[in-house]
C-alpha positions, 0 to 999 in steps of 0.5 A: 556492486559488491565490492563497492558495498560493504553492507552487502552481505550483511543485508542479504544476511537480514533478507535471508533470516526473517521472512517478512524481507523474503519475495512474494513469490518465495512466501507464496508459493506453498499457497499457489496449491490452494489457489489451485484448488479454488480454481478448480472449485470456480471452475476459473483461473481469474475467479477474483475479478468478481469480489468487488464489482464497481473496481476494475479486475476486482482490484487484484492488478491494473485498478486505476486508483484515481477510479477508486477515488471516485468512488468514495465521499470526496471528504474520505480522501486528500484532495487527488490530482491525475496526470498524464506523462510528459505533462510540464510543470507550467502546466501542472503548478497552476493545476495544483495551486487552484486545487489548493494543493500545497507542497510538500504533496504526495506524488504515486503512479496512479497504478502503482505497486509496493510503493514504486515511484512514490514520493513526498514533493517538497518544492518545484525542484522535485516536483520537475525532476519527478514529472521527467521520470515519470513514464506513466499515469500517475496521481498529486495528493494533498499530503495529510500530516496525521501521526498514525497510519494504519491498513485495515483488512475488511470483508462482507459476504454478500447478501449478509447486513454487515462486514467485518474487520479481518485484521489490522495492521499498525504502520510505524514510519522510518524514523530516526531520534538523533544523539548530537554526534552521528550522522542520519546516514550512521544512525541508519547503518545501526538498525536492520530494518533502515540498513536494508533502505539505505541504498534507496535512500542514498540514491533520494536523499544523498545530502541530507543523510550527512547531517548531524542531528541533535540529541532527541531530535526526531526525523522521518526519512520516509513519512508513510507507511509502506513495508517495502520501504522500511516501515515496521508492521504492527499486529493491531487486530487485538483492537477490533471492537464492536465500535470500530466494526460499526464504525468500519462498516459504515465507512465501507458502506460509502464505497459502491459495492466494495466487499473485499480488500484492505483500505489504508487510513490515515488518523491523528488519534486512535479513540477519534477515528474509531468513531469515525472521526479525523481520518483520512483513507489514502487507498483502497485495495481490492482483491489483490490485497496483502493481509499486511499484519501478517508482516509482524515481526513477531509472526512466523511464517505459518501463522502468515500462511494461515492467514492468507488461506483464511482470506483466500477462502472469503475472497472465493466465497465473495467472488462466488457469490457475487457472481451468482447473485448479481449475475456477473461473470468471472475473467476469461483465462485470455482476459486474465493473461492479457491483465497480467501481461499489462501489469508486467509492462506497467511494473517495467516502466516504474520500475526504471527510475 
């Protein structure tokens, strides 16, 4: 693999100096001494399955995003199809088709992690090719073709009237300008941030990366917003407002007793959305959810750490509480490794292709 890849070394170069390229693992493990003593202090290892009562496992791991769905207006969200694996597309085009689902469309794992198996379709080729791959549950949504995207991190102690945004995080797709003389593929090779999806990349979209583009033209290889896949996060929380809080809260309102996680929208103008208007949510993430904006370049890593604590702390106050007032009850420990241990399985299986 290394001799056969010359930007290997460089890559591993990029990973190793900038920490938003490290593991999850690598970055948290400083953490998981504090998650230790919420533990302690819940009296239970699996304290977060509370935070948000109507999402499977509070939405930390195995949440059917098709159930998320449900739960909100159907105006909030694209138009969203579930399938089972080893459905053929016989079956799956008229399905579409009367649901007035045009390509290209989104394809995703209906249980999905970091971006696996995620995939912009655009014509029945790929749309074939994606149904044989696939191995598990997995979602066909409209694709909204709005500019912006955005992850906006919310929270609401219960038993208080209103939430509050914690943070914002700004998605800037991977997007290349052309210059009339050097290949996508070339273009790519210049900048860290694509050098690191290039193999990825090669594997989806081998052809296409040959192609020339002209001076000032734009492309997107990549159209949504995923930090694994080459996305640069933007700190947006200096654009927290009490119009956007109001607004945000309203939104939030809409989902059956959500109080905590990151809600992804997508918008076709900034002033439109913070009063509630153009948008369109393209996923709820419950307890499992990253403060994204973290994942700024311009962060370091204890001001991530510092974040993720202050977060952890809401996430410990809401399950707590949610388990007190509305007299629910936290995971067993046994619950809890058979949760993990499914996910392990789940992540195998999309992670193959």
């Amino acid at each position: 693999m290394r001799n056969k890849d010359p930007y290997y070394f460089k890559r591993l170069y990029i990973k190793i100096t900038h920490w938003e390229y490290w593991s999850f693992h690598v970055i948290y493990f400083p953490i998981y001494f504090y998650w230790f003593w919420l533990m302690l202090k819940a009296r239970s290892v699996f304290f977060f399955n509370t935070a948000n009562p109507s999402i499977e496992n509070g939405g930390f791991l195995m949440e059917s995003k098709k159930k998320i769905y449900d739960l909100l207006p159907s105006h909030f969200y694209p138009t969203t199809l579930l399938f089972e694996p080893g459905i053929d597309i016989k079956t799956v085009l008229p399905e579409i088709m009367r649901a007035g689902i045009d390509f290209p469309f989104i394809a995703k794992p209906d249980i999905g992690m970091r971006g696996m198996q995620v995939k912009l379709i655009s014509n029945e080729a790929e749309l074939n090719a994606y149904l044989l791959q696939s191995k598990v549950p997995f979602l066909i949504q409209s694709y909204i073709n709005y500019t912006e995207e955005v992850g906006i991190f919310y929270c609401k102690i219960p038993g208080e009237t209103s939430g509050a945004i914690t943070g914002i995080v700004g998605k800037e797709f991977v997007t290349i300008t052309g210059n009339g003389k050097s290949t996508i593929r070339e273009i790519l090779i210049k900048n860290n941030r694509y050098l690191l999806q290039l193999p990825t990349l090669e594997k989806n979209d081998g052809a296409l990366l040959d192609k020339v583009l002209n001076a000032g033209e734009k492309y997107t290889l990549v159209p949504y917003g995923n930090h694994a896949r080459g996305s640069r996060f933007v700190d947006w929380s200096d654009r927290i407002d009490d119009t956007l809080q109001e607004t945000f809260h309203k939104i939030c309102l809409e989902i059956l007793a959500f109080y905590y996680g990151r809600i992804d929208i997508r918008f076709s103008n900034w002033e439109s959305f913070r009063e509630g208007k153009e948008f369109y949510i393209i996923e709820v993430n419950g307890a499992g959810s990253d403060p994204t904006h973290i994942y700024d370049p311009s962060h370091s890593l204890f001001f991530a750490w510092k974040e993720i604590i202050k977060h952890l702390d809401l996430l410990y106050k809401i399950s707590t509480l949610n388990k007190k007032q509305k007299a629910l009850r936290f995971m067993s420990f046994t619950e809890g490794i058979k949760m993990i241990r499914d996910n392990n399985r789940h992540v195998a299986l999309i992670s193959r292709n």
